[in-house]
PLY file of the C-alpha trace (Angstrom):
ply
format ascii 1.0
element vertex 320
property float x
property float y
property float z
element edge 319
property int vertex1
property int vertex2
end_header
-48.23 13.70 66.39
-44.83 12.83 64.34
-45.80 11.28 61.08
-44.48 7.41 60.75
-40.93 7.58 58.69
-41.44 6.09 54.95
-39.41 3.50 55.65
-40.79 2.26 59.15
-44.25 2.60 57.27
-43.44 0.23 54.62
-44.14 -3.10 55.21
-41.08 -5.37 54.83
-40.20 -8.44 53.29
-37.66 -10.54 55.06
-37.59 -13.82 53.94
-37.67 -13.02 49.94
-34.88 -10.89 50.44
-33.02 -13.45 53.03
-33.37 -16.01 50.19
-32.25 -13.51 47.26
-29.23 -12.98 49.54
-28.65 -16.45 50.29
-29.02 -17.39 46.57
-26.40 -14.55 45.35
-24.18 -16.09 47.81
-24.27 -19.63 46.93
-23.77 -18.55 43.61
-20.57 -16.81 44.02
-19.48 -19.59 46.13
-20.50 -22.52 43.45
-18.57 -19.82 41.00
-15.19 -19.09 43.47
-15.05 -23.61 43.65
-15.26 -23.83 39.98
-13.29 -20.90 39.07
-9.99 -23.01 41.09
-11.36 -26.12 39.56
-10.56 -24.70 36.00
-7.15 -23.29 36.96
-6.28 -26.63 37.49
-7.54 -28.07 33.71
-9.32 -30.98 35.09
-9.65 -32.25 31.49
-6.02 -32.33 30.34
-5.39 -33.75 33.70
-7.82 -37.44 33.41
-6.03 -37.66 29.79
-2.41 -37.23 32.19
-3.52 -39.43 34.94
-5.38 -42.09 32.17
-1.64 -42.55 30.61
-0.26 -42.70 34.26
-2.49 -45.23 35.38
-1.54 -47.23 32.07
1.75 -46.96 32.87
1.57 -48.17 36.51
0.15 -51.38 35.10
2.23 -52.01 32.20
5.05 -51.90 34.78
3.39 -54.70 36.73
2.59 -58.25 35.69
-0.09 -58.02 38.38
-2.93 -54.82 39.30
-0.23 -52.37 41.31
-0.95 -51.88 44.90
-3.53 -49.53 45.89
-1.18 -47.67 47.95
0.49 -47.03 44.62
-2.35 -46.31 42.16
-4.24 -44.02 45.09
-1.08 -42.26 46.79
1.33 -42.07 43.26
-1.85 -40.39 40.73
-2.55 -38.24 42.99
0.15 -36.92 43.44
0.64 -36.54 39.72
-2.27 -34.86 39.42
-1.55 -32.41 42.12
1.96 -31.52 40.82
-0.21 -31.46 36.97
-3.10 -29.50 38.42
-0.02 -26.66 39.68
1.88 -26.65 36.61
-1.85 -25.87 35.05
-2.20 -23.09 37.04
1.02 -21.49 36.30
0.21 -21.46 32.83
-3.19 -19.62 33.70
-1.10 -16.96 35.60
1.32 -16.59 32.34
-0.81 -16.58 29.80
-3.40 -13.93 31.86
-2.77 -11.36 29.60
-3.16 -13.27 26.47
-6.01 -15.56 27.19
-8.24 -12.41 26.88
-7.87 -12.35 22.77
-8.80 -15.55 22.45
-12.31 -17.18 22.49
-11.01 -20.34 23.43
-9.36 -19.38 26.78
-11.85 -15.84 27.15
-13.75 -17.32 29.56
-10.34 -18.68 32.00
-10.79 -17.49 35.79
-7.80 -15.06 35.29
-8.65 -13.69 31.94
-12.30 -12.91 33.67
-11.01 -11.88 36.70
-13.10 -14.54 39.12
-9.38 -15.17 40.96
-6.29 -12.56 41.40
-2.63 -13.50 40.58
-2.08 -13.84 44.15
-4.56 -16.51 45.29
-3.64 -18.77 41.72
-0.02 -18.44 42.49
-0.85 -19.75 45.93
-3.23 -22.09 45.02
-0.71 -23.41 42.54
2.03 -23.64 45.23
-0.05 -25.51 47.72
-0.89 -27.96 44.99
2.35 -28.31 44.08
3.69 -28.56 47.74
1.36 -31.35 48.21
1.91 -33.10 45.74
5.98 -33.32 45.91
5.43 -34.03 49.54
3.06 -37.48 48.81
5.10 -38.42 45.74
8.46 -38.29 48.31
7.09 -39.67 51.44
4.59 -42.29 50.08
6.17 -43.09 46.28
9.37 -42.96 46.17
11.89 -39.66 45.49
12.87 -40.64 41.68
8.72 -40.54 41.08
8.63 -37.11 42.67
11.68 -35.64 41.29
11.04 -36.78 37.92
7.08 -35.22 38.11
9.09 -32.02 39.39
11.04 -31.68 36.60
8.12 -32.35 34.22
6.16 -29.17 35.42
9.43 -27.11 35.60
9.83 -28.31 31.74
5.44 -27.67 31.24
5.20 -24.44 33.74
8.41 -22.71 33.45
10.43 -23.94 30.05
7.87 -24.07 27.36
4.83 -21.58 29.38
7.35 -19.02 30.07
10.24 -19.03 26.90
9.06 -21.19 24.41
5.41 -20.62 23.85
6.70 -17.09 22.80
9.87 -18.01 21.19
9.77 -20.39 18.89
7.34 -22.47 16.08
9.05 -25.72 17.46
7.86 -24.55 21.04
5.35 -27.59 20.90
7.61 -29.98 19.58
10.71 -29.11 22.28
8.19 -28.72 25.28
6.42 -31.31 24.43
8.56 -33.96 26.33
7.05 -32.61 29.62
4.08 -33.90 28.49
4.75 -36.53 27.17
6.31 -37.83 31.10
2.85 -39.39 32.69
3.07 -42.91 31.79
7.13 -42.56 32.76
5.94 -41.37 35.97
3.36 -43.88 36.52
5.96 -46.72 35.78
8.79 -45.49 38.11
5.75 -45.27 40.88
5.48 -49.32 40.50
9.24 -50.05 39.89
11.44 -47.27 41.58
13.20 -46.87 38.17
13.76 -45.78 34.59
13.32 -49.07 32.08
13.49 -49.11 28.11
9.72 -50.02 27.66
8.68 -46.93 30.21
10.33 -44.78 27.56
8.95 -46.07 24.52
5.44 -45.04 26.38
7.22 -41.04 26.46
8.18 -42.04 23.17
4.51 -42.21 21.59
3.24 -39.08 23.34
6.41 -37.20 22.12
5.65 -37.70 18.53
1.96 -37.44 19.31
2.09 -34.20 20.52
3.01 -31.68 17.33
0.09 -33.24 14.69
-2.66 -33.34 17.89
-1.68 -29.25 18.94
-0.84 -27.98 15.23
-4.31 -29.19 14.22
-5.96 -26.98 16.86
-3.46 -24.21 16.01
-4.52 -24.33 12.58
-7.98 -24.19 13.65
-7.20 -21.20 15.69
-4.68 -19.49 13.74
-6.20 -16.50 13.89
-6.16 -15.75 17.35
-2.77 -16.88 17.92
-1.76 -14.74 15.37
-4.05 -12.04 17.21
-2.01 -12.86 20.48
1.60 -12.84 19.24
2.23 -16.25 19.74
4.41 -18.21 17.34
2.61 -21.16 16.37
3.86 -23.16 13.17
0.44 -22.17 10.98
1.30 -18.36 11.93
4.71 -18.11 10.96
5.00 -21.04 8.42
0.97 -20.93 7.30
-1.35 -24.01 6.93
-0.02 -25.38 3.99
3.83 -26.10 5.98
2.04 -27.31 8.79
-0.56 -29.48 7.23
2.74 -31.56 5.74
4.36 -31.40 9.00
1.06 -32.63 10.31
1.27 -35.70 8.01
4.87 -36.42 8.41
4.55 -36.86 12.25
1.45 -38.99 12.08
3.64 -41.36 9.48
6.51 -41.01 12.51
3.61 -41.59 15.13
2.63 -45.14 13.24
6.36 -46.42 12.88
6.98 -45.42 16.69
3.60 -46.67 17.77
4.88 -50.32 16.59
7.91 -50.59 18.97
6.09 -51.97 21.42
5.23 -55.28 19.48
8.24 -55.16 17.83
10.08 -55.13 21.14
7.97 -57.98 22.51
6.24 -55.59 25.17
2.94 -55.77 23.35
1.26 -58.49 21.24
-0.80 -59.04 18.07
-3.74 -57.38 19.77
-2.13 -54.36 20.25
-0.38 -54.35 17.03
-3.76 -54.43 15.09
-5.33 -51.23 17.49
-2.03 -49.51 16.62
-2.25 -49.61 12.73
-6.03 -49.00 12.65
-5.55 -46.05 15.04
-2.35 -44.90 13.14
-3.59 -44.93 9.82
-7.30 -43.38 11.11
-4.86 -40.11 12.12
-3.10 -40.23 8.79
-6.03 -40.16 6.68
-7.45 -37.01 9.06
-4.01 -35.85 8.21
-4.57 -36.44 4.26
-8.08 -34.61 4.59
-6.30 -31.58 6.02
-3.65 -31.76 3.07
-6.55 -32.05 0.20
-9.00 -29.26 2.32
-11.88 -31.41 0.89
-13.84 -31.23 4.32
-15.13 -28.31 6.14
-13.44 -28.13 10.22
-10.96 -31.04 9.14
-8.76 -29.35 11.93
-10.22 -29.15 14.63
-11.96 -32.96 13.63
-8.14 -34.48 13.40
-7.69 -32.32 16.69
-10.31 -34.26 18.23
-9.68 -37.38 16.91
-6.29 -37.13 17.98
-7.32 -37.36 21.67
-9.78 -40.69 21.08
-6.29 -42.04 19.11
-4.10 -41.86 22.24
-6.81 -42.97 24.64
-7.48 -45.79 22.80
-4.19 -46.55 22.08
-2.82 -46.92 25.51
-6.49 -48.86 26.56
-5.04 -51.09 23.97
-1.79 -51.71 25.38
-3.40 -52.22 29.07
-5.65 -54.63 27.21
-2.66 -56.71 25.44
-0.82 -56.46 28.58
-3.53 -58.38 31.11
-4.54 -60.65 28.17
-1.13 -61.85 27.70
-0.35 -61.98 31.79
-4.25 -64.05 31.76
-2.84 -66.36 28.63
0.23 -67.04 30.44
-1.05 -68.57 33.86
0 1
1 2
2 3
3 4
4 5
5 6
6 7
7 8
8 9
9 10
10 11
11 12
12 13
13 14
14 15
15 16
16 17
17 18
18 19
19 20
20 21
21 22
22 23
23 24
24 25
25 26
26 27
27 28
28 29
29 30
30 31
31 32
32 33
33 34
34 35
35 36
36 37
37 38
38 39
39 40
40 41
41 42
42 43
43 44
44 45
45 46
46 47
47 48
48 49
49 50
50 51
51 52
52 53
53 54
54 55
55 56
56 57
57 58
58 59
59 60
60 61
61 62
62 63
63 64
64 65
65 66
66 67
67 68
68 69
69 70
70 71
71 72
72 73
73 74
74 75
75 76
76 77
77 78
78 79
79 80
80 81
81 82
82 83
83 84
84 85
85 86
86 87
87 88
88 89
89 90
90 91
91 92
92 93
93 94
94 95
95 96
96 97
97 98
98 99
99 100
100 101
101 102
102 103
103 104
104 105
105 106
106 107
107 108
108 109
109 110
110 111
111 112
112 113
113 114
114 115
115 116
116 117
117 118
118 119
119 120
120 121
121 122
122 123
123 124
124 125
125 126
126 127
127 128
128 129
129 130
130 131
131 132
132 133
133 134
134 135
135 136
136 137
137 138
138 139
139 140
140 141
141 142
142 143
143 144
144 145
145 146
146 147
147 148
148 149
149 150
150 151
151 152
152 153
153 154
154 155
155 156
156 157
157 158
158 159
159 160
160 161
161 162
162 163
163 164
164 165
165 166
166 167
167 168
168 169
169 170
170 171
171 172
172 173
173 174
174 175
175 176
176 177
177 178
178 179
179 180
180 181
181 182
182 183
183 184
184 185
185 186
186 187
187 188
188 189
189 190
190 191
191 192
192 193
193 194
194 195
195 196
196 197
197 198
198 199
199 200
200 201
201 202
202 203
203 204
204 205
205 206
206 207
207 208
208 209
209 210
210 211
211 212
212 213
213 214
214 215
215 216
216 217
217 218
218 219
219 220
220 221
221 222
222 223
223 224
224 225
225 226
226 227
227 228
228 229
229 230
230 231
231 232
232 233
233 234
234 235
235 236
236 237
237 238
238 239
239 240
240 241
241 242
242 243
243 244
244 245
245 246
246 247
247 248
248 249
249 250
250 251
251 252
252 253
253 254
254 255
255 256
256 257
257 258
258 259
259 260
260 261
261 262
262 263
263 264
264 265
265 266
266 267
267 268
268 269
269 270
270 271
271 272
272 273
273 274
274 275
275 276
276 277
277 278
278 279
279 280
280 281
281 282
282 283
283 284
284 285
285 286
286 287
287 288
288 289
289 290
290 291
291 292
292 293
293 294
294 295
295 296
296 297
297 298
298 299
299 300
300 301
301 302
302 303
303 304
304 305
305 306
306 307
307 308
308 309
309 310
310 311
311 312
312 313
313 314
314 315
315 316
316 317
317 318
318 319
């Protein structure tokens, strides 16, 4: 009589190993969603789509059609969400060195070059298609040109050329609530540009702050940010001289009569908050004051645009 084989002999254990299996693979499902979820930087996106939404109803004396506010951010956010991932697939190689970006799908290797690029094509397909077809084509074209300026101009050359790459790239940016307006009104108006305006100058003090923070590893990475080839002391001043630019800009729209005395007094609290983070940097009298004015810097232009939204409908509600 054959002996039984060892492994025929062995009693077996199906289900704990069906649900092991079952468990690995929900996890590298969950991991695969989340890994194109972060490609897309869902966070920097809301603050994009916040400013658009702001924008859409500045441009309107009433709320903005739904068609609008549902079909126009979105598509925003799509053609945002691509230019995002473009800047994952350039900065692959880089994101590595530093502890901020370490953990980025690319830099860990949870998605190839291949499936971002086309994940960031389909986005940006998408969106360019809804923008044209349900917007209108300034909206779309404009949106195009701000990831071109985001993804290609200041990912690609700047980043790596230049300690005013912030400051020049910036304007892509800076484009969401000029996007959200043209979405209501089909066109380019002086008070839609005063919004670009404010993020423009926004922009250097808010990223020099975390550069400063992080000077270290973007001196690590070879990439020429103003603390790295200027040091902290240079950009510290710079910091404070754009905040004071940030507080005369933020008052244009009061003094141009598209905002009111509500507004005014946010902007000046707000404005002179940021400059005294910007002092505290200067005088180094508090521990992590850069990467404090950093954050600070992103509850100033929240608030500041809920302000203007606020003014805006409080005026309109005044007015009937």
């Amino acid at each position: 009589m054959k002996a039984i084989p060892e492994s025929l002999a062995q009693p077996t254990q199906p289900t704990a190993y069906s649900s092991k299996t079952m468990a690995s693979n929900d996890d590298r499902v969950k991991a695969s969603w989340r890994s194109y979820l972060e490609l897309c930087k869902p966070n920097v996106v809301a603050l994009m789509i916040l400013t658009s939404v702001i924008g859409m109803m500045l441009a309107s004396p009433t709320f903005p059609h739904w068609k609008v506010m549902l079909f126009g951010n979105l598509g925003i956010a799509l053609m945002a969400a691509s230019a995002a991932a473009i800047n994952h697939i350039v900065d692959r190689k880089i994101d590595p060195i530093m502890s901020r970006t370490r953990n980025r799908p690319l830099a860990k290797g949870n998605v190839d070059v291949t499936h971002a690029l086309l994940f960031s094509t389909i986005l940006g397909v998408s969106g360019m298609a809804l923008l044209i077809t349900q917007i209108n084509a300034l909206t779309a074209w404009l949106t195009f040109a701000s990831l071109i300026g985001y993804a290609v101009v200041y990912t690609l050359f700047l980043k790596r050329a230049t300690p005013q790459n912030i400051v020049i790239g910036g304007l892509a940016g800076a484009a969401p609530p000029l996007l959200g307006w043209t979405s209501v009104t089909g066109v380019v108006e002086p008070n839609s540009l005063l919004l670009v305006l404010i993020i423009f100058a926004w922009t250097p003090p808010h990223f020099w702050a975390l550069a400063i923070h992080r000077k270290a590893e973007y001196a690590k990475a070879d990439i020429p940010m103003l603390p790295v080839t200027h040091g902290e002391a240079y950009t510290k001043v710079q910091i404070l001289l754009y905040t004071l630019i940030l507080l005369a800009i933020s008052l244009f729209p009061f003094i141009t009569g598209m905002s009111g005395y509500l507004y005014l007094g946010a902007a000046l609290a707000l404005g002179l908050r940021f400059i005294y983070w910007a002092v505290v940097m200067i005088r180094n009298v508090r521990p992590h004051a850069a990467i404090n004015t950093f954050k600070y810097s992103i509850t100033y232009l929240m608030l500041l645009f809920l302000a203007l939204l606020v003014d805006h409908y409080l005026v309109a509600y005044i007015g009937t």
